[in-house]
C-alpha positions in Angstrom: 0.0 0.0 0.0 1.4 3.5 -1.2 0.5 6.2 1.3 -0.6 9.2 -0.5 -1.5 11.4 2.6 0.4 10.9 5.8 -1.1 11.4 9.3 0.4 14.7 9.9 -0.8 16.1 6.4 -4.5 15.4 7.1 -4.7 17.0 10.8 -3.3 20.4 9.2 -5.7 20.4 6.3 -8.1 19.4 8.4 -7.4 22.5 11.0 -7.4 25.0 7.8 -10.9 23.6 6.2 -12.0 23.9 10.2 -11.0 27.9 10.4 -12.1 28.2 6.8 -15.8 27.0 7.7 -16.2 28.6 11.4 -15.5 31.6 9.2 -18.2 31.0 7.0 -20.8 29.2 8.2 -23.2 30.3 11.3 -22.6 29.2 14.2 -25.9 27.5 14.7 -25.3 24.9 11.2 -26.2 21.1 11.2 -23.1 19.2 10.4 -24.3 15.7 8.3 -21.9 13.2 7.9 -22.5 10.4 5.3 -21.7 6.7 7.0 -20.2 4.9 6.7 -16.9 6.4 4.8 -16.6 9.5 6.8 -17.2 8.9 10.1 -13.5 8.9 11.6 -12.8 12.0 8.9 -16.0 14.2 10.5 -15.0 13.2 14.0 -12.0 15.1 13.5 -13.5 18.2 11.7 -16.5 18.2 14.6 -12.7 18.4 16.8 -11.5 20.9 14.9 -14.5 22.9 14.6 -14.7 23.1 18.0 -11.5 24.7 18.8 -12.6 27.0 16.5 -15.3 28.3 18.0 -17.8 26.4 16.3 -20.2 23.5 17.8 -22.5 22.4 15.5 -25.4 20.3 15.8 -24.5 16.9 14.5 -26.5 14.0 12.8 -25.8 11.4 10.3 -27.3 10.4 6.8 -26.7 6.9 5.8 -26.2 6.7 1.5 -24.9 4.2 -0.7 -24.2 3.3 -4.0 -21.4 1.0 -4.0 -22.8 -1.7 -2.6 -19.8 -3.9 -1.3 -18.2 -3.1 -4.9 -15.4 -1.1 -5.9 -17.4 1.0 -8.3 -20.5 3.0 -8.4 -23.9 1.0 -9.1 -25.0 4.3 -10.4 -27.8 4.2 -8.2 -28.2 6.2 -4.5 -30.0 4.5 -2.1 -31.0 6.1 1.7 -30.0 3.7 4.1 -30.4 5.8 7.2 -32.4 9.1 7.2 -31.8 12.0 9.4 -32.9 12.1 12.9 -33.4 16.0 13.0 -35.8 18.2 10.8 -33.5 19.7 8.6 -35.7 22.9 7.5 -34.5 26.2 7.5 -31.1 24.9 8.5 -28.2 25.6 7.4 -26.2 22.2 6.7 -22.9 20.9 6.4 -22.6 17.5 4.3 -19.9 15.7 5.2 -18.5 13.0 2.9 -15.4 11.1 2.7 -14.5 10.8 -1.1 -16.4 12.9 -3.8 -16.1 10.5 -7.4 -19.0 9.9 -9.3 -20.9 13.1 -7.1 -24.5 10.9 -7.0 -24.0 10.4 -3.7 -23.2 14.2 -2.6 -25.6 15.3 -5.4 -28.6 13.0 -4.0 -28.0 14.0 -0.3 -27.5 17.5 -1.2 -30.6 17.5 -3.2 -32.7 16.0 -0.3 -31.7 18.5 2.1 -33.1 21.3 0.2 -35.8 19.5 -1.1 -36.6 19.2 2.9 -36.4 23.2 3.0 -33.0 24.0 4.1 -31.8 27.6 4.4 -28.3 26.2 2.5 -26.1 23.8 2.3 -22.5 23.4 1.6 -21.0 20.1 1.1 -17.5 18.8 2.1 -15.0 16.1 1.4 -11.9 14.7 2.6 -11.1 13.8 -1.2 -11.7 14.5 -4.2 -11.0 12.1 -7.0 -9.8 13.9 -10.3 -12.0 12.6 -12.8 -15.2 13.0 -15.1 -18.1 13.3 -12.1 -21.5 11.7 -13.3 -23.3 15.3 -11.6 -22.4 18.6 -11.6 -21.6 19.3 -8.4 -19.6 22.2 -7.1 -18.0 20.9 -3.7 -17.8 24.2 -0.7 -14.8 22.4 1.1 -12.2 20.0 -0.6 -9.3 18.1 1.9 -7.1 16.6 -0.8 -7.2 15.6 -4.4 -6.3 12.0 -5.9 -6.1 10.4 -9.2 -9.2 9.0 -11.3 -7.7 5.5 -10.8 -7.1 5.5 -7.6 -8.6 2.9 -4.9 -8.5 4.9 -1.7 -8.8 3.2 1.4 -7.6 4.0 5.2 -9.1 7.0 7.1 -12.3 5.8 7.4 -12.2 4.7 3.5 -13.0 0.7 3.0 -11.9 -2.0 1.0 -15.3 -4.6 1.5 -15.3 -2.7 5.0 -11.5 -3.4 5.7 -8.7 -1.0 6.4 -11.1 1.7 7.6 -8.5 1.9 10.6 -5.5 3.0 8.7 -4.5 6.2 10.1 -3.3 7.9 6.7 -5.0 8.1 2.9 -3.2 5.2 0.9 -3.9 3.4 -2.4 -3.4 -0.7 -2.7 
């Protein structure tokens, strides 16, 4: 396994998308993971955040479209909904790897469909290729190559490696 960001490199981007969003974002915003991927990557922004100044109301969104596979089926499927009405909030979606975008683009859509005041949307990485949706993402950790298999960080192979404490590639 190649790592392509260390340990070190992912705590001080995380720190600078942490100042960048207590600077723009009220102080009052839901912050909405997506599980499974980026649950150990949000745990540290909700850190980060907070010695910011920020402490945002947190709950999760469950959305797939990988199914167990290694590519996109092409179709997003809610697995877990929100726990918290999310009108006339403004939201955070938190994801760890934008690469098709149905994912982001689905959940995104839903919260405003739901009557959000805005939302932004975050990533830890963001894979250089052709995206499926236009998307615009608010908040981008790292780029990595369109063939790239990311995994460690909370990102899975089959729901292994989740625990490696760096980005790598197999």
């Amino acid at each position: 396994m190649r790592t392509l960001y260390d340990e070190t490199a992912i705590a001080n981007r995380i720190d600078e998308m942490a100042q960048r969003m207590t600077d723009d974002l009220p102080a009052d915003f839901l912050m909405a993971p997506v599980l499974t991927g980026a649950f150990i990557f949000a745990a540290d922004l909700l850190r980060a955040l907070y010695k910011h100044g920020a402490d945002p109301l947190v709950d999760f969104v469950q959305l797939s479209s990988y199914g167990g596979a290694r590519a996109s089926s092409g179709v997003v499927t809610l697995l877990k909904d929100f726990s918290v009405d999310v009108k006339g909030r403004h939201v955070l979606l938190v994801d760890d790897v934008l690469d098709t975008g149905r994912s982001l683009h689905f959940g995104k859509g839903m919260i405003e469909d739901r009557g959000a005041a805005a939302v932004k949307t975050c990533v830890l990485v963001k894979k250089l290729t052709g995206h499926a949706e236009d998307l615009r993402c608010d908040y981008i950790g790292f780029e990595a190559g369109a063939d790239d298999f990311l995994i460690g960080y909370g990102m899975d192979d089959d729901s292994r490696k989740r625990g490696v404490p760096f980005i790598g590639a197999p």
